[in-house]
C-alpha positions as CSV (number, residue, x, y, z in Angstrom):
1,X,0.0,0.0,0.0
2,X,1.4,3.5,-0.6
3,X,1.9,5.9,2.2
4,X,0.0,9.4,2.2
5,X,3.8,10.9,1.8
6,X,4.5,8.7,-1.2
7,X,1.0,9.8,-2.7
8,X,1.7,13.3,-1.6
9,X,5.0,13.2,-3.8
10,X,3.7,11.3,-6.5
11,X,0.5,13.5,-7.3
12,X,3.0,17.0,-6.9
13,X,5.8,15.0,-9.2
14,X,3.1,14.1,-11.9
15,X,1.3,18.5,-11.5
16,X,4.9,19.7,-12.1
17,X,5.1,19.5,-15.4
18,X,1.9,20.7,-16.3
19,X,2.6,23.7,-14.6
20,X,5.9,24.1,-16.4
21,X,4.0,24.0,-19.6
22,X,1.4,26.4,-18.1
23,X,4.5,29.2,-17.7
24,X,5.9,28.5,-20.9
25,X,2.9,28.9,-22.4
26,X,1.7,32.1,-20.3
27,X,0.7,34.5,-23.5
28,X,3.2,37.8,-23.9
29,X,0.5,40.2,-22.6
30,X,0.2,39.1,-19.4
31,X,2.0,41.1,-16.6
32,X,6.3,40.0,-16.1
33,X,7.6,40.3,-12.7
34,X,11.3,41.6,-12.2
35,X,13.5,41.1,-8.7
36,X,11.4,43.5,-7.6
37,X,8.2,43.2,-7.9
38,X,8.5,39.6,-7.0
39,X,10.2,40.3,-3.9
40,X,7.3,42.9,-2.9
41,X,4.8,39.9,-3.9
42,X,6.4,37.5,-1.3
43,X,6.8,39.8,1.1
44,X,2.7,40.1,2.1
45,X,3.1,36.4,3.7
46,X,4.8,37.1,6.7
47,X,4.3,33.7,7.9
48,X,3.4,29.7,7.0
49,X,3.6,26.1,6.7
50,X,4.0,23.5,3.6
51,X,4.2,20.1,3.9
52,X,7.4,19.3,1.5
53,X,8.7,15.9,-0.5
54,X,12.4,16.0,-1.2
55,X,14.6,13.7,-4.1
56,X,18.0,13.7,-4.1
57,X,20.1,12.2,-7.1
58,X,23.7,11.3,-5.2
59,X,26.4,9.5,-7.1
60,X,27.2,6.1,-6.0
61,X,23.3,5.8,-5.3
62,X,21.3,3.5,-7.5
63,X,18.4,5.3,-6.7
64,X,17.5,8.7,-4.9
65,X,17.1,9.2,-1.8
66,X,13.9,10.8,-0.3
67,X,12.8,12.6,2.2
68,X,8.9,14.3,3.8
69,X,8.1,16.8,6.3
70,X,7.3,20.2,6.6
71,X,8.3,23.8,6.7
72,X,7.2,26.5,9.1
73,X,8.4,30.4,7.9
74,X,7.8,33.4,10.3
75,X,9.2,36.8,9.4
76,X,11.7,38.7,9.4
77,X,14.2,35.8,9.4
78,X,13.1,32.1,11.7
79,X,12.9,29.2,9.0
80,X,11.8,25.9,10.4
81,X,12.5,22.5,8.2
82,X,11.1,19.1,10.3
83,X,11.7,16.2,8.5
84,X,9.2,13.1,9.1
85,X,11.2,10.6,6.8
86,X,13.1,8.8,6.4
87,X,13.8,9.7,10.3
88,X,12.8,12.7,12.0
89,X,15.5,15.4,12.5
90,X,14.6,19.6,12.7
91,X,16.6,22.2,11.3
92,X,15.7,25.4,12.8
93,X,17.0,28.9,11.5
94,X,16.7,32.3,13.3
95,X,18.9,35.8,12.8
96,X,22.3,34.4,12.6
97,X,21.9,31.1,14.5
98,X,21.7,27.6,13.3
99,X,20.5,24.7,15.3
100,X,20.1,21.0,13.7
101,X,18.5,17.8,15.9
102,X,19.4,14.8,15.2
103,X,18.7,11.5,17.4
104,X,18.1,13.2,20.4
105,X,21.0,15.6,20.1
106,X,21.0,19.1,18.9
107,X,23.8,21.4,17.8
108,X,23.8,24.7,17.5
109,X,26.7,26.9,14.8
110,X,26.8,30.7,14.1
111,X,25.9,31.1,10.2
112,X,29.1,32.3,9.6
113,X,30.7,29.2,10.3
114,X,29.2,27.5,7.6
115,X,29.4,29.7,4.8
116,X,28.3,27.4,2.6
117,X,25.3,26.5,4.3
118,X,24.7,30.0,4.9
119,X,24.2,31.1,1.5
120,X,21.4,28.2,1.0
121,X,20.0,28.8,3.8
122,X,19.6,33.0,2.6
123,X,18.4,31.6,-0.4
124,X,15.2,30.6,0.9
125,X,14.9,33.1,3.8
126,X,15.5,35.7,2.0
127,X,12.7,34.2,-1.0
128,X,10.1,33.6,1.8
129,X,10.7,37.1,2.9
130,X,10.7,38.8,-0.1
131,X,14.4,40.5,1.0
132,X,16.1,41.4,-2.4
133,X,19.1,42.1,-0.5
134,X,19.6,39.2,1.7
135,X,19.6,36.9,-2.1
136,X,21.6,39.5,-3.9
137,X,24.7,39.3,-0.9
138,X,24.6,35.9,-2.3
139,X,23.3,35.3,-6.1
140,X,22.9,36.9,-9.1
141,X,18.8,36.7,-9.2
142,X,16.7,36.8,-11.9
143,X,12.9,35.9,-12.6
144,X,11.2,34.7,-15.2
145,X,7.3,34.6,-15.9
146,X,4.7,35.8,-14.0
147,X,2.7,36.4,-10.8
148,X,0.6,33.7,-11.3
149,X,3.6,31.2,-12.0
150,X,7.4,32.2,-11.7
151,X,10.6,31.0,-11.5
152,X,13.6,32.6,-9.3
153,X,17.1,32.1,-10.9
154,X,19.9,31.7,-8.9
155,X,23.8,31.4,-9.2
156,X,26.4,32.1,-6.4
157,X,28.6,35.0,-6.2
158,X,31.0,33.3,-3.7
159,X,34.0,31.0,-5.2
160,X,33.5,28.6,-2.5
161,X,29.6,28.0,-2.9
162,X,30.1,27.9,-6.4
163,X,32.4,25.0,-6.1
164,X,29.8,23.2,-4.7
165,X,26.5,25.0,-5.7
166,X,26.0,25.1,-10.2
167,X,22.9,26.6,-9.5
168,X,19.4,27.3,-7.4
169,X,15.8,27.2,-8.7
170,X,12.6,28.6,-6.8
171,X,9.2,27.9,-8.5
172,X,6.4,29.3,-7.5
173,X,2.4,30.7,-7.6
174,X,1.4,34.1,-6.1
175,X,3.4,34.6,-2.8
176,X,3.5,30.7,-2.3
177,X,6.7,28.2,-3.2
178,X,6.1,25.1,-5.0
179,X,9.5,23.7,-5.8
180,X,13.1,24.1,-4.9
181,X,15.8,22.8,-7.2
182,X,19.4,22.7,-6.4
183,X,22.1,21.7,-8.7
184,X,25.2,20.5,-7.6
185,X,28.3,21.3,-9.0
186,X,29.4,17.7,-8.8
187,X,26.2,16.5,-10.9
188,X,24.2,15.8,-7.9
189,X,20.7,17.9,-7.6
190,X,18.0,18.0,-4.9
191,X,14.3,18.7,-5.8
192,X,11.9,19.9,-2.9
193,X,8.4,19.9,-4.0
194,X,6.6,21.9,-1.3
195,X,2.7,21.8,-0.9
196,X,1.5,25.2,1.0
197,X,-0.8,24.0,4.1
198,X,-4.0,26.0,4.8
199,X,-2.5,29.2,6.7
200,X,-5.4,28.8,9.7
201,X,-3.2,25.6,10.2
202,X,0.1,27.4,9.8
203,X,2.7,26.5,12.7
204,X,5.4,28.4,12.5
């Protein structure tokens, strides 16, 4: 029998496309969003929850790995990732602090000790919170599309998260996300699909 998850990631993995298509073929009069406006679009959610399905392609893996949970966003800056499965672990994000549990454990870093990590990590807070500023320390950003269905563009500025980071992807509708997609520069790439939860729900 398949799992709600597994149904949950099958049913956004086989909408995807479609809603490629849908953007591609969006007709030339309708209204194009630039780094700005998109940023101003994102930024009236100020907070919210999403329910996310993950696939990553490793080398040396026969098949991907996955991964469910969800994501909590509160503005200005506290990002939330619990993951469900394969085991539960949270990932918790707030001004300049980092703290992961795993197994009962918990550590906690300073951003700027993981550079790396950092920028990723901007990538989506700064997204969620419609902060130009925050992406552009990072990436050059551009958007395609339009406010009904658009695409974020992201490569790093940083040598050292460009030798492990090709290139970031954020899809989305309106002021919600729908897909994250990171290419590595080895080859391997992670795909978030992210389902937005009903915002009397939200739990940030």
């Amino acid at each position: 029998m398949t799992s709600g998850p597994e149904r949950t990631r099958r049913s956004l993995l086989l909408r995807l496309p479609a809603v490629i298509a849908a953007a591609a073929a969006m007709p030339a009069r309708a209204s194009r969003l630039d780094l700005a406006a998109l940023m101003a679009l994102l930024a009236t959610r100020k907070s919210g929850e999403a329910r996310f399905t993950e696939e990553r392609t490793v080398s040396g893996f026969d098949s991907p790995l996955r991964a469910a949970g969800t994501l909590a966003f509160q503005a200005p800056d506290r990002f939330v990732r619990r993951q469900t499965e394969p085991r539960a672990e949270q990932m918790e994000v707030a001004g300049n602090q980092l703290e992961w549990t795993r197994g009962g454990r918990t550590r906690r870093v300073a951003l700027d000790a993981v550079p790396e990590a950092a920028a990723l990590l901007e990538a989506l807070r700064g997204t969620l919170a419609g902060d130009a500023a925050a992406l552009q320390r990072h990436f050059e950003a551009s958007v395609s599309g339009t406010p009904a269905l658009w695409t974020l563009s992201l490569k790093p500025r940083d040598g050292r998260v460009a030798g492990a980071v090709r290139s970031l992807q954020i899809a989305g509708s309106g002021a919600d996300l729908r897909s994250v997609d990171l290419q590595l520069a080895g080859g391997d790439r992670s795909l978030m699909l992210i389902e937005p939860l009903d915002p009397r729900a939200a739990r940030p």
